[in-house]
LOTI-374480 format. One record per residue: y, x, z negated of N, C-alpha, C in turn. Coordinates in steps of 0.1 Angstrom, whole numbers, m for minus. Each point is the difference from the previous one (the first is absolute). Example, Ala and Ser with C-alpha at 12.3 -4.5 7.8 and 13.67 -1.06 7.14 Angstrom:
% residues 2
n.Y m57; n.X 132; n.Z m78; ca.Y 12; ca.X m9; ca.Z 0; c.Y 12; c.X 9; c.Z 0
n.Y 11; n.X m4; n.Z 7; ca.Y 11; ca.X 9; ca.Z 0; c.Y 11; c.X m8; c.Z m8
END
This chain:
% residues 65
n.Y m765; n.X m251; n.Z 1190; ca.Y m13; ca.X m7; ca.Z m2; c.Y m10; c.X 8; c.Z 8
n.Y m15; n.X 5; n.Z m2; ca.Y m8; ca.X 6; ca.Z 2; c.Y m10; c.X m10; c.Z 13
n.Y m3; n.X 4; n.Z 9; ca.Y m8; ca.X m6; ca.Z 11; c.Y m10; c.X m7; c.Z m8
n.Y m3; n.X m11; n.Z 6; ca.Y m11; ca.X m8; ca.Z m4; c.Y m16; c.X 9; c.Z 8
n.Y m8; n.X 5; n.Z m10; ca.Y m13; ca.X 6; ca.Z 9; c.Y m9; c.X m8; c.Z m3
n.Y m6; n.X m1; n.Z 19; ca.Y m10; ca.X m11; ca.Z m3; c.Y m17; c.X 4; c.Z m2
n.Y m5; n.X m5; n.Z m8; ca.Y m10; ca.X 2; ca.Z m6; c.Y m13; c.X m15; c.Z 2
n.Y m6; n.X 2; n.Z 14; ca.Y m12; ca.X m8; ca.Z m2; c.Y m11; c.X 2; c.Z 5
n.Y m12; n.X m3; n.Z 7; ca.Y m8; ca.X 7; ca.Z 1; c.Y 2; c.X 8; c.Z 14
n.Y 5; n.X m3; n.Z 10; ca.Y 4; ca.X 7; ca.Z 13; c.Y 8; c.X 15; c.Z m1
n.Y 7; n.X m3; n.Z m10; ca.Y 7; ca.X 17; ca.Z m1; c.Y m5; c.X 4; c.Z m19
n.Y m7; n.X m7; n.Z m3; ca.Y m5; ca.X 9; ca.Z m14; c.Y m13; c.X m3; c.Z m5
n.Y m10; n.X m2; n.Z 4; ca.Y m12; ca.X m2; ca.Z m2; c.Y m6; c.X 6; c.Z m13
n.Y m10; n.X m4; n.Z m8; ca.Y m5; ca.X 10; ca.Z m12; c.Y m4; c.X 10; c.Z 7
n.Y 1; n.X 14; n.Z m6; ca.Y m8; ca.X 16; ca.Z 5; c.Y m10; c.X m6; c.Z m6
n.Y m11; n.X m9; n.Z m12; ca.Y m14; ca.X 4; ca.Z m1; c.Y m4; c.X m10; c.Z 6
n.Y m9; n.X 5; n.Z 9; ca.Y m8; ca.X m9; ca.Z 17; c.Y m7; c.X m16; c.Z m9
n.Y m6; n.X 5; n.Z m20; ca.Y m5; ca.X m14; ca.Z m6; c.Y 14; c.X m13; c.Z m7
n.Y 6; n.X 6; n.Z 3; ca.Y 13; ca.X m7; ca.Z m1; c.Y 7; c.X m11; c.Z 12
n.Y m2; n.X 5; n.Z 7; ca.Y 3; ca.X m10; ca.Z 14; c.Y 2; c.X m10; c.Z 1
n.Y m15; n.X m3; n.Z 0; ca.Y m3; ca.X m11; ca.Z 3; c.Y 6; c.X m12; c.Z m11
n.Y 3; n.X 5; n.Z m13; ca.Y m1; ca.X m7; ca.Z m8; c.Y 17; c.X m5; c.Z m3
n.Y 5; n.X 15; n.Z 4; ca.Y 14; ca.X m2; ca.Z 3; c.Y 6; c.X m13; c.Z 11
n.Y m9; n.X 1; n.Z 8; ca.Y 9; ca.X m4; ca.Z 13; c.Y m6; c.X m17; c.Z 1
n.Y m16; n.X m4; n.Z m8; ca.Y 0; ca.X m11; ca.Z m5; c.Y 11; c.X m10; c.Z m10
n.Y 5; n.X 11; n.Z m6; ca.Y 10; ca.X m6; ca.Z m11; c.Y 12; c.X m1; c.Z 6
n.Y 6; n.X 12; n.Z 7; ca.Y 11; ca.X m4; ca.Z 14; c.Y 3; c.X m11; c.Z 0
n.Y m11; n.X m4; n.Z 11; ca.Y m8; ca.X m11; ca.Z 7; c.Y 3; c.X m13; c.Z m9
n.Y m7; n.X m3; n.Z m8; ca.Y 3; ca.X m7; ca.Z m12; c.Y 10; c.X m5; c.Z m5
n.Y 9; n.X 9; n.Z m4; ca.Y 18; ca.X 2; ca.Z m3; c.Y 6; c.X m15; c.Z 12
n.Y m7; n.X 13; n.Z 14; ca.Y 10; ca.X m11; ca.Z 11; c.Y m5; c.X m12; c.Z 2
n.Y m9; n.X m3; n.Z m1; ca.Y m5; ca.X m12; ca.Z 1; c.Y 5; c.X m10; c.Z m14
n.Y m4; n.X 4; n.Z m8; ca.Y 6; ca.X m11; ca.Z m11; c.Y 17; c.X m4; c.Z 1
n.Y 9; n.X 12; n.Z 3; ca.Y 15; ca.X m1; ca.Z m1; c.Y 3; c.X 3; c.Z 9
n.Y m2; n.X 1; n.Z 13; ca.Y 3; ca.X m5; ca.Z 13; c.Y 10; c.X 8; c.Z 7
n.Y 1; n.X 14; n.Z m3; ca.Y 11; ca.X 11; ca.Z 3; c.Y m2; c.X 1; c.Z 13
n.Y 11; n.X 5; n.Z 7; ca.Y 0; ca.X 5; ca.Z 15; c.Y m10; c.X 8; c.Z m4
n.Y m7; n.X 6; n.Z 17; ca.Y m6; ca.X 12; ca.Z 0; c.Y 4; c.X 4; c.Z 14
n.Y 7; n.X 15; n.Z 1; ca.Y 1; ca.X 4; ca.Z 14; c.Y m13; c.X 0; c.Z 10
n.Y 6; n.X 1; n.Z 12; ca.Y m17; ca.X 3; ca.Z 7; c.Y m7; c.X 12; c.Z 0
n.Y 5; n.X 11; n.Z m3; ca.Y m5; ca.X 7; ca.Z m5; c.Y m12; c.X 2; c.Z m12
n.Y 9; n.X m9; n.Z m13; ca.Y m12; ca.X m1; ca.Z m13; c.Y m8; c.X m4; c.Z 12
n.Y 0; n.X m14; n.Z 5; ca.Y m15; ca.X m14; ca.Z 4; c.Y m8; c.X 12; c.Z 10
n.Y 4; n.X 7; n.Z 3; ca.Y m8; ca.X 10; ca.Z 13; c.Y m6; c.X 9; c.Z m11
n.Y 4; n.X 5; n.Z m12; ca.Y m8; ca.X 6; ca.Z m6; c.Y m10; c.X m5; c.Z m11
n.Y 5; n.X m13; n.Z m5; ca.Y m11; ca.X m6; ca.Z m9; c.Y m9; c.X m8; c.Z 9
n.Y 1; n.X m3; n.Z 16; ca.Y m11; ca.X m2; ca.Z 9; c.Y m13; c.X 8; c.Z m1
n.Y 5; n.X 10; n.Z 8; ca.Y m7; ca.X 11; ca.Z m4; c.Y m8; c.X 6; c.Z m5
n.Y 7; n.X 1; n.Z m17; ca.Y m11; ca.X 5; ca.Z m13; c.Y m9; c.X m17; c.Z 5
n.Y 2; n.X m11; n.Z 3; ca.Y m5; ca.X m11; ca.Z m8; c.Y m10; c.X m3; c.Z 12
n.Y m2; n.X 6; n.Z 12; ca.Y m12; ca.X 3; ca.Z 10; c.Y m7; c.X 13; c.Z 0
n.Y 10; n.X 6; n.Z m10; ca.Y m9; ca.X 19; ca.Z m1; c.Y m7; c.X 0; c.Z m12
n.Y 4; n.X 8; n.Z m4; ca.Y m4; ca.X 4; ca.Z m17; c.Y m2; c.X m8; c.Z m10
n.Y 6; n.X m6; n.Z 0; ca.Y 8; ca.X m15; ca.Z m12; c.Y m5; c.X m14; c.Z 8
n.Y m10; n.X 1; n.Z 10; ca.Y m7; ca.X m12; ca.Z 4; c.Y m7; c.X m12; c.Z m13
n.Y m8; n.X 8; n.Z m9; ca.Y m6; ca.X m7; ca.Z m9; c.Y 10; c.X m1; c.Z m11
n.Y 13; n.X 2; n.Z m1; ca.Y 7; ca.X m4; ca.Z m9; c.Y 7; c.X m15; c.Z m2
n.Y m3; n.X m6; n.Z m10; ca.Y 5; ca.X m15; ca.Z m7; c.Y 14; c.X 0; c.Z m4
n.Y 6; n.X m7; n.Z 5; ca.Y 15; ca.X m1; ca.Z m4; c.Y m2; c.X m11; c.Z m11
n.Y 6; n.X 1; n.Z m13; ca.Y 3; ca.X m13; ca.Z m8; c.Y 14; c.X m2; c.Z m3
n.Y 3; n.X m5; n.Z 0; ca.Y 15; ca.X m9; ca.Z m3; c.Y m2; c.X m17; c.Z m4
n.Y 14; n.X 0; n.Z m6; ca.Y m1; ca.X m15; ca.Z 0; c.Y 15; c.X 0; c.Z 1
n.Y 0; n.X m15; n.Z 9; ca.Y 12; ca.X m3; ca.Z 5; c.Y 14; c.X m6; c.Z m10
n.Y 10; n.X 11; n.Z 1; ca.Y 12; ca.X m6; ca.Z m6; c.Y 6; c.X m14; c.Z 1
n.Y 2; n.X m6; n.Z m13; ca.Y 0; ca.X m18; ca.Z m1; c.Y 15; c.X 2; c.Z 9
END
């Protein structure tokens, strides 16, 4: 069976800089509605974008019944 490779924004971020934000909103989104772990690592880096760059970004979700 082939390693599990992990893919979220802390180790694979979009390469186009207008993508980001919108990526890591929707992340964001994902975890919030369905309630998945997140290492400390992700929360250290969707902090970050979400005091840096990605400050004026809107998260929408709606919460899983």
């Amino acid at each position: 069976m082939a390693a599990s490779i992990r893919r979220d924004p802390q180790t694979w971020p979009p390469s186009a800089p207008e993508a980001l934000c919108r990526c890591l909103s929707e992340w964001t989104g994902t975890k919030l509605r369905w309630s998945p772990a997140a290492d400390p690592g992700e929360v250290e880096t969707l902090k970050t974008y979400a005091v840096g760059s990605c400050e004026n970004t809107v998260v929408h979700y709606t919460a899983a019944a």
